[in-house]
One Martini backbone bead per residue (centre of mass of N, CA, C, O) as a GRO file, in nm:
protein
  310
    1UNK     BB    1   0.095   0.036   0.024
    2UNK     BB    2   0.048   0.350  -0.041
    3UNK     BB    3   0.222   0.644   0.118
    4UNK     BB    4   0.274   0.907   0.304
    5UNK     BB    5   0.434   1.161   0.500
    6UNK     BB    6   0.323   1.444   0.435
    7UNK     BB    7   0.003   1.290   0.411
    8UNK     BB    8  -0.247   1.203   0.618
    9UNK     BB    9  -0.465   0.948   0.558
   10UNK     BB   10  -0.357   0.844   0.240
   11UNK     BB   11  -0.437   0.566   0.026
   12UNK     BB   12  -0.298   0.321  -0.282
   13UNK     BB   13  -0.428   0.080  -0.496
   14UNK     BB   14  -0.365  -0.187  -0.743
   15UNK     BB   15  -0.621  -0.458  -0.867
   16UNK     BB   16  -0.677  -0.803  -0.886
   17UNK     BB   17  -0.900  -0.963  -0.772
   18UNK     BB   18  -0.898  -0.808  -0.512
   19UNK     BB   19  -0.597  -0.765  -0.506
   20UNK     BB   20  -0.265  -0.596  -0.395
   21UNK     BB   21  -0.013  -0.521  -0.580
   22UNK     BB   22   0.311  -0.556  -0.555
   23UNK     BB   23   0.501  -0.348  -0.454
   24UNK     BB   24   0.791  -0.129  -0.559
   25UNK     BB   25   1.095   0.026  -0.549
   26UNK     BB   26   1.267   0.263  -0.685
   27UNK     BB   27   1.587   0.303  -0.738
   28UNK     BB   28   1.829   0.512  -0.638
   29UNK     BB   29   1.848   0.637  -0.912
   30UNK     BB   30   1.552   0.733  -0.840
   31UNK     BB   31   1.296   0.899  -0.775
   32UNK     BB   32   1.053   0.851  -0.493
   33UNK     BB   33   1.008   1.137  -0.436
   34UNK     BB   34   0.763   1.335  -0.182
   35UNK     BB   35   0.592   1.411   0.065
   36UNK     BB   36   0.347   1.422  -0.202
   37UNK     BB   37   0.507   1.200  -0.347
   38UNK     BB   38   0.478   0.862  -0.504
   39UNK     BB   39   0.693   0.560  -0.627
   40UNK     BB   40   0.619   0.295  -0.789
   41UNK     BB   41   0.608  -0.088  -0.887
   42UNK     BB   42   0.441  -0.302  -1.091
   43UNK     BB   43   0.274  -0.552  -1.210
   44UNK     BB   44   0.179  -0.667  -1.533
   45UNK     BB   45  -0.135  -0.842  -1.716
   46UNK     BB   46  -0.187  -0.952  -1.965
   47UNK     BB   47  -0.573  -0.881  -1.970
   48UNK     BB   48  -0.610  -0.743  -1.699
   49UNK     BB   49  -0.792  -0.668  -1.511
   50UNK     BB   50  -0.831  -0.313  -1.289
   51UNK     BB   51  -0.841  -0.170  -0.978
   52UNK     BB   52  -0.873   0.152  -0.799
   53UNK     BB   53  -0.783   0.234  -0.454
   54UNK     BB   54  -0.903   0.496  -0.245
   55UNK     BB   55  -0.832   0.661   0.096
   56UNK     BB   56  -0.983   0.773   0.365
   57UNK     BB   57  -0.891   0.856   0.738
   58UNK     BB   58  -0.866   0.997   1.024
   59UNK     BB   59  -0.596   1.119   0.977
   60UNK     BB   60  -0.729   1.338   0.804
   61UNK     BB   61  -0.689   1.705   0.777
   62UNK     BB   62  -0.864   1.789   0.530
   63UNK     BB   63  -1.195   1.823   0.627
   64UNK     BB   64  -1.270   2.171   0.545
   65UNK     BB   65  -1.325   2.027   0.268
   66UNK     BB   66  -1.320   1.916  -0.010
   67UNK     BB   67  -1.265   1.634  -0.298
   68UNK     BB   68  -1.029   1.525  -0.533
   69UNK     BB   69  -1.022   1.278  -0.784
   70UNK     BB   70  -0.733   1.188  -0.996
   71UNK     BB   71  -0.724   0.989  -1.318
   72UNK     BB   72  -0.445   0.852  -1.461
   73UNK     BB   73  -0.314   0.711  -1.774
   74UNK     BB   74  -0.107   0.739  -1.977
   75UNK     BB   75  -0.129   1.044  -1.951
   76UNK     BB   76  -0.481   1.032  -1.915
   77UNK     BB   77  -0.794   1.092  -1.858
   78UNK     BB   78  -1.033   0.860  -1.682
   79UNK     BB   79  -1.096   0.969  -1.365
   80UNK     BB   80  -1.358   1.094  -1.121
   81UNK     BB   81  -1.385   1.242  -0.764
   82UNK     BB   82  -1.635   1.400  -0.566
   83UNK     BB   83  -1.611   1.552  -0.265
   84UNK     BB   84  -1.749   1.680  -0.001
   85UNK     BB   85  -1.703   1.817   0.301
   86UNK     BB   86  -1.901   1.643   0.440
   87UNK     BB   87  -1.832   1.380   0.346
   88UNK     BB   88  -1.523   1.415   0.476
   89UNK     BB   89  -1.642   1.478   0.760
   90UNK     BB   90  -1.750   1.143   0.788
   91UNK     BB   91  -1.513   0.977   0.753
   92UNK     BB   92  -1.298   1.121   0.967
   93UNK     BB   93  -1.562   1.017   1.184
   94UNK     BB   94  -1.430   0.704   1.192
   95UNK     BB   95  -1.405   0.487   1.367
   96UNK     BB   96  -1.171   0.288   1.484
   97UNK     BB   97  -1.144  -0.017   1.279
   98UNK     BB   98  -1.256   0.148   0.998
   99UNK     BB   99  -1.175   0.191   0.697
  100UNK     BB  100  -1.331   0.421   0.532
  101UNK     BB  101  -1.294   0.548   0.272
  102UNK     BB  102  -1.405   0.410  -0.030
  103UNK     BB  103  -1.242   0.427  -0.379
  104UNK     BB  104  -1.355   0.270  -0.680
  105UNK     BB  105  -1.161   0.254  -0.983
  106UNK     BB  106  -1.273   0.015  -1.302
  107UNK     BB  107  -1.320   0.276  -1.520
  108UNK     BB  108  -1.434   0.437  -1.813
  109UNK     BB  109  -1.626   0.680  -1.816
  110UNK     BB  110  -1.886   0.734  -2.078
  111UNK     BB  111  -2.052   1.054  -2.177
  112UNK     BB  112  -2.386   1.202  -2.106
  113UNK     BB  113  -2.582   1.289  -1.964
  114UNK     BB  114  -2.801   0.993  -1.911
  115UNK     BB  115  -2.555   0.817  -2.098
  116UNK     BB  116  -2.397   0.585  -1.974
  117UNK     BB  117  -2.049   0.429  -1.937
  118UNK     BB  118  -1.802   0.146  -1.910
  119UNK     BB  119  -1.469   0.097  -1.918
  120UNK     BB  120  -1.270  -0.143  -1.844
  121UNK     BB  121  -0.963  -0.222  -1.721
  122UNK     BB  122  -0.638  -0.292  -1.892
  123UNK     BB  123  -0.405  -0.481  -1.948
  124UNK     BB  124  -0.097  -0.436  -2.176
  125UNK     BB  125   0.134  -0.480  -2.390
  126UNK     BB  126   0.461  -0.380  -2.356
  127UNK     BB  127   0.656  -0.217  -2.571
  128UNK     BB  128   1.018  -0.155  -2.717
  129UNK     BB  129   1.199   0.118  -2.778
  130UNK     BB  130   1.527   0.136  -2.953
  131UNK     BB  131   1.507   0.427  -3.032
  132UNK     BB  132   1.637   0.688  -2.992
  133UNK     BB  133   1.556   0.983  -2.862
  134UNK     BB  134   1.677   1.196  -3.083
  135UNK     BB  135   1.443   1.106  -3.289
  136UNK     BB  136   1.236   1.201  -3.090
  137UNK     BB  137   1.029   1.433  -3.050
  138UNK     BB  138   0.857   1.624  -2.810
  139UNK     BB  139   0.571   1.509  -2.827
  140UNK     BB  140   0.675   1.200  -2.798
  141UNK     BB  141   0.816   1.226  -2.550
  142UNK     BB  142   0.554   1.311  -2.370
  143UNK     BB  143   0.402   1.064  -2.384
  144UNK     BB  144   0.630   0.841  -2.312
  145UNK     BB  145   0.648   0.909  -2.011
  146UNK     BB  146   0.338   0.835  -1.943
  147UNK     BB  147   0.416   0.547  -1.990
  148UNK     BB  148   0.313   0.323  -1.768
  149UNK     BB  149   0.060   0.497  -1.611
  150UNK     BB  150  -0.036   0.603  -1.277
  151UNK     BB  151  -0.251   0.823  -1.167
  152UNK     BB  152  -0.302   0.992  -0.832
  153UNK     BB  153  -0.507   1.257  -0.713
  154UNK     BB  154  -0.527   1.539  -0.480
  155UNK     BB  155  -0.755   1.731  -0.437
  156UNK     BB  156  -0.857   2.048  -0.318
  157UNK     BB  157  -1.217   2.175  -0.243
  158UNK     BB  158  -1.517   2.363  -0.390
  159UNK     BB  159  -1.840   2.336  -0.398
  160UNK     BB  160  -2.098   2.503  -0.589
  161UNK     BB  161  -2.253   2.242  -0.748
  162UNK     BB  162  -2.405   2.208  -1.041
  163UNK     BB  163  -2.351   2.064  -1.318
  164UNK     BB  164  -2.450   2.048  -1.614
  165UNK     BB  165  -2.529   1.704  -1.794
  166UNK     BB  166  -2.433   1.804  -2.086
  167UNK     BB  167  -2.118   1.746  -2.011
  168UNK     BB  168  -1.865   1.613  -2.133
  169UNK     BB  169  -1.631   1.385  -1.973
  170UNK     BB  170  -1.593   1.171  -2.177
  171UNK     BB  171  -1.354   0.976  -2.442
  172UNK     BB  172  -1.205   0.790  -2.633
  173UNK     BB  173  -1.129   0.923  -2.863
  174UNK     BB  174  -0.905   1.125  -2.672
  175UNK     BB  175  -0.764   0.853  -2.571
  176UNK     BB  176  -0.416   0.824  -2.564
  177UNK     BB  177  -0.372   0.466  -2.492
  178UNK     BB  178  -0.252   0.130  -2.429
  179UNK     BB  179  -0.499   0.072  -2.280
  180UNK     BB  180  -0.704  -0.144  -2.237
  181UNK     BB  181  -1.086  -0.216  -2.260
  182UNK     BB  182  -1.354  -0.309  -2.219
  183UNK     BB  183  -1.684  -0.349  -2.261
  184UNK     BB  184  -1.933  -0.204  -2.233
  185UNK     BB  185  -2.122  -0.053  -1.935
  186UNK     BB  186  -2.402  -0.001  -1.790
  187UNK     BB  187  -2.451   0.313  -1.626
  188UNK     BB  188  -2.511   0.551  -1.425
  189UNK     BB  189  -2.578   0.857  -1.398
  190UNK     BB  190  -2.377   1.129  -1.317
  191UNK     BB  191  -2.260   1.358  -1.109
  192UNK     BB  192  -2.182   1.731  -1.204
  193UNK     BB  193  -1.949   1.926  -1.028
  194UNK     BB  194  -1.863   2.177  -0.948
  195UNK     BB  195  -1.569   2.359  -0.894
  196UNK     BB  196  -1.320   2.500  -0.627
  197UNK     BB  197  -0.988   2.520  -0.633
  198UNK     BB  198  -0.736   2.494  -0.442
  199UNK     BB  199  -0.588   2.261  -0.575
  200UNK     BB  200  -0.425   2.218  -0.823
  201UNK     BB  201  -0.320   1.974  -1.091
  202UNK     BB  202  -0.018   2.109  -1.101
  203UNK     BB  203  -0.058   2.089  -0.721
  204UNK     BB  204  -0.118   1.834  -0.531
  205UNK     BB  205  -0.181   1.721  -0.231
  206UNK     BB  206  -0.157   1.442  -0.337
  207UNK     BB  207   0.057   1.165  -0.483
  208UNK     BB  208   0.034   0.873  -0.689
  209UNK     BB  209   0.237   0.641  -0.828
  210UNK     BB  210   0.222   0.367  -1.115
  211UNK     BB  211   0.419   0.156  -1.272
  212UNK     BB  212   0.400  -0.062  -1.536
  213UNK     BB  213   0.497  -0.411  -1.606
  214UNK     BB  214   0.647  -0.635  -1.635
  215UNK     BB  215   0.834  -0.896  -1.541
  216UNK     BB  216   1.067  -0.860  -1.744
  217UNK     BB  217   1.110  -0.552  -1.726
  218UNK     BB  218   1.136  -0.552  -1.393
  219UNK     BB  219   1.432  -0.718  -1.421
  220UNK     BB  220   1.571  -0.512  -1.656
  221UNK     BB  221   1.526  -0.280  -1.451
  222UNK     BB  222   1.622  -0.367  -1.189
  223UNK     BB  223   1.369  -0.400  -0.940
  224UNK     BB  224   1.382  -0.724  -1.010
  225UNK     BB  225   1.555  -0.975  -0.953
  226UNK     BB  226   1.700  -1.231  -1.119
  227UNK     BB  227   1.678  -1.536  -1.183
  228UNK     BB  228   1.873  -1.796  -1.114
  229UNK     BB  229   2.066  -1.991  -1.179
  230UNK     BB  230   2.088  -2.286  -1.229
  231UNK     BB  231   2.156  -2.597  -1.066
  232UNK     BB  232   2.308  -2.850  -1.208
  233UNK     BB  233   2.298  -3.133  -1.178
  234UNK     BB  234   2.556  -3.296  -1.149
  235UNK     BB  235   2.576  -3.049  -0.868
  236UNK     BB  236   2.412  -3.240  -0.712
  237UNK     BB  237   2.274  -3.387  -0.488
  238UNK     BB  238   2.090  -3.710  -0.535
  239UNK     BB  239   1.898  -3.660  -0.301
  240UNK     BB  240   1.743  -3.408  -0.420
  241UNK     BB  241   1.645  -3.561  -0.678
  242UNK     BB  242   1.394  -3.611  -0.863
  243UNK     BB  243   1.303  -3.861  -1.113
  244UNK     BB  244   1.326  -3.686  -1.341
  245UNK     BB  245   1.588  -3.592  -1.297
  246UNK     BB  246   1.758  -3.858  -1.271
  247UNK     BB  247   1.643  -3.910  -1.565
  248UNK     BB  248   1.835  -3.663  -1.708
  249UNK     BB  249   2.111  -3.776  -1.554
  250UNK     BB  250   2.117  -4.050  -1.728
  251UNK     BB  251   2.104  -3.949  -1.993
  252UNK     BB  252   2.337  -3.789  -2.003
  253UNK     BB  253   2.537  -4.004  -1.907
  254UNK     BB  254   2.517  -4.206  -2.158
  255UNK     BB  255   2.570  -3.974  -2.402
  256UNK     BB  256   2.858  -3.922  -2.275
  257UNK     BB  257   2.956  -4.230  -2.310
  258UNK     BB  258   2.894  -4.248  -2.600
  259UNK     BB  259   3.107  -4.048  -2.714
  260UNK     BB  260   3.354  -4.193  -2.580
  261UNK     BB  261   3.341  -4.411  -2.766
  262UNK     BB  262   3.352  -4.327  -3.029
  263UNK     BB  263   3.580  -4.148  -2.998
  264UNK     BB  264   3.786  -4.410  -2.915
  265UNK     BB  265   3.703  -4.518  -3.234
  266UNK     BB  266   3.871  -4.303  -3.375
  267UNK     BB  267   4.148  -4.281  -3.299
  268UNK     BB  268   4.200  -4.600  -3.384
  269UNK     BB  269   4.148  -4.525  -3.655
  270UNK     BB  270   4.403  -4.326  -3.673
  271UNK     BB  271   4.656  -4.491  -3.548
  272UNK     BB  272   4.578  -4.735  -3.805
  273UNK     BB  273   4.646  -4.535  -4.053
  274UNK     BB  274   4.894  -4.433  -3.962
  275UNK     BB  275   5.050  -4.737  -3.986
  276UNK     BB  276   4.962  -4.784  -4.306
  277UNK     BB  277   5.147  -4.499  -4.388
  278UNK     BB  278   5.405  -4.649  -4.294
  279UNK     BB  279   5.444  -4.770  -4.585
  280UNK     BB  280   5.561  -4.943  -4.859
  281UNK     BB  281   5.561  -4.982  -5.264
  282UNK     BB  282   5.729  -5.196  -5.429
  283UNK     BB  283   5.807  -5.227  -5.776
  284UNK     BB  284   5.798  -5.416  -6.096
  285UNK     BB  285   5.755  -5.624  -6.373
  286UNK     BB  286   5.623  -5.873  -6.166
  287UNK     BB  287   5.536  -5.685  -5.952
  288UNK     BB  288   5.409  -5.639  -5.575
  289UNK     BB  289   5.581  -5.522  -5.276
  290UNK     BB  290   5.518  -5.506  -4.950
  291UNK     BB  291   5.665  -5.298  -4.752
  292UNK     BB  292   5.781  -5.264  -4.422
  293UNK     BB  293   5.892  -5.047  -4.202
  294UNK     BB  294   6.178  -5.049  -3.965
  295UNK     BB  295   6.311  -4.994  -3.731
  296UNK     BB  296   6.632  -4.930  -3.679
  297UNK     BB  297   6.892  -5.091  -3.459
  298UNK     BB  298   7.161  -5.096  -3.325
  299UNK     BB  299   7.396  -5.314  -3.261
  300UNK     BB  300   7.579  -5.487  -3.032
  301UNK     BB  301   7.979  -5.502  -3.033
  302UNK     BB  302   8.136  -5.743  -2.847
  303UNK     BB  303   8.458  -5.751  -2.739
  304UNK     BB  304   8.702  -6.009  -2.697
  305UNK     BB  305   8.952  -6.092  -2.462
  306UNK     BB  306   9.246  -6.301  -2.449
  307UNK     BB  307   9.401  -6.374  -2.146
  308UNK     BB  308   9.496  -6.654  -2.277
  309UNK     BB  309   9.809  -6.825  -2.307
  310UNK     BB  310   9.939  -7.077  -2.566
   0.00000   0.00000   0.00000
């Protein structure tokens, strides 16, 4: 669960069939925010909903105005959600041991007046573009950076009343975004209100970032580490390996063995080669005759010396 240091009261976590995605911390050399904002990474599964929780609990100081909440996805807005100040200070006022206000968004409203519809959130598959950044104007460059986020935004306001129904809030065609949407779904129409902000949008109350990568991603970015080399069967005791495994390493060895059987019948096949090549063939008008040459040793030869006089 992603907290702040320096606005207390407010948590935000991003969900996959109501579980909570394991947050990691950005590397060192990497900003982890401030007091005011905070960036995670999490692991994204291509294909899966998910769905952002946003908490306010009795610890949150800033009870005496509004609340929004503002979502963005791969830098787009995709949703919001506005409370009162009465709404803020009834959250504030549930007593300790309630888990106090849960707002959960897991799709884009579409839609204006009476009709709306919601595509819920999915996670698509991340690829990555190795040409250098300076072949890429600024305006890719910009989009580009807020590819593979989450962002969740704070900021006090003041309610000022109903805002005309007939405003739209959002539309697919707008939004410029790599994440999947579900299939549409008829949802209620929402409620639509003015505000006075009091914290801007670019410089809100408290920001909660969540990066998505794949698991392979997370590995090549150092976020978390890479899966251990197996250690060889060889190397193993053999108490320790199950059946397939001891039959992995029977196969092995036999292959093993049969490789050193065969060099061995090559080498002896070479070394006979060798031998019938070191043979000479002497010719003549009658035939042929195969001499083989045989190293000459030098005879020893012991001269006897007769010391009895005759």
């Amino acid at each position: 669960m992603a907290v702040l240091s320096g606005v207390t009261g407010l948590s935000v976590t991003v969900r996959v069939d109501s579980n909570a995605l394991k947050e990691y911390p950005v590397p060192e050399d990497d900003s982890n925010g401030t007091e005011k904002k905070i960036t995670k990474y999490i692991e994204a599964q291509a294909g899966a909903h998910f769905s952002i929780q946003a908490k306010i609990n009795r610890c949150y100081n800033h009870q005496y105005c509004g609340k929004g909440i503002y979502i963005q996805i791969d830098g787009q807005d995709v949703d919001n959600v506005i409370y009162t100040k009465t709404e803020v200070k009834s959250f504030v006022a549930i007593p300790p041991g309630i888990r106090g206000m849960v707002c959960i968004s897991d799709g884009m409203p579409v839609g204006s007046g009476t009709t709306w519809t919601k595509r819920k959130f999915k996670f698509s598959e991340l690829t990555q573009d190795e040409r250098p950044a300076s072949s890429l104007d600024k305006s890719i460059k910009d989009k580009l950076g807020d590819l593979g986020s989450i962002t969740v935004s704070f900021c006090r306001l003041v309610v000022t009343g109903d805002r005309p129904g007939s405003t739209q809030k959002h539309s697919l065609a707008n939004c410029e975004s790599i994440l999947d949407f579900g299939a549409a779904e008829t949802t209620p129409a929402n409620r639509l209100l003015g505000t006075a902000k009091i914290d801007q949008r670019d410089s809100p109350l408290a920001t909660f970032v969540f990066k998505y990568r794949s698991l392979a991603d997370l590995k090549a970015e150092g976020i978390i580490p890479r899966s251990p080399s197996p250690i060889p069967l060889e190397d193993r005791p053999i108490d320790e390996l199950n059946p397939e495994e001891m039959r992995e390493l029977l196969k092995r060895q036999s292959e093993l063995l049969q490789k050193r059987r065969e060099s061995d019948i090559q080498l002896k096949t070479e070394i006979k080669r060798e031998r019938d090549d070191s043979s000479t063939i002497q010719g003549d008008d009658n035939g042929i005759e195969v001499v083989e040459e045989r190293s000459k040793k030098k005879a020893k030869i012991v001269e006897t010396i007769d010391l009895t006089d005759d």
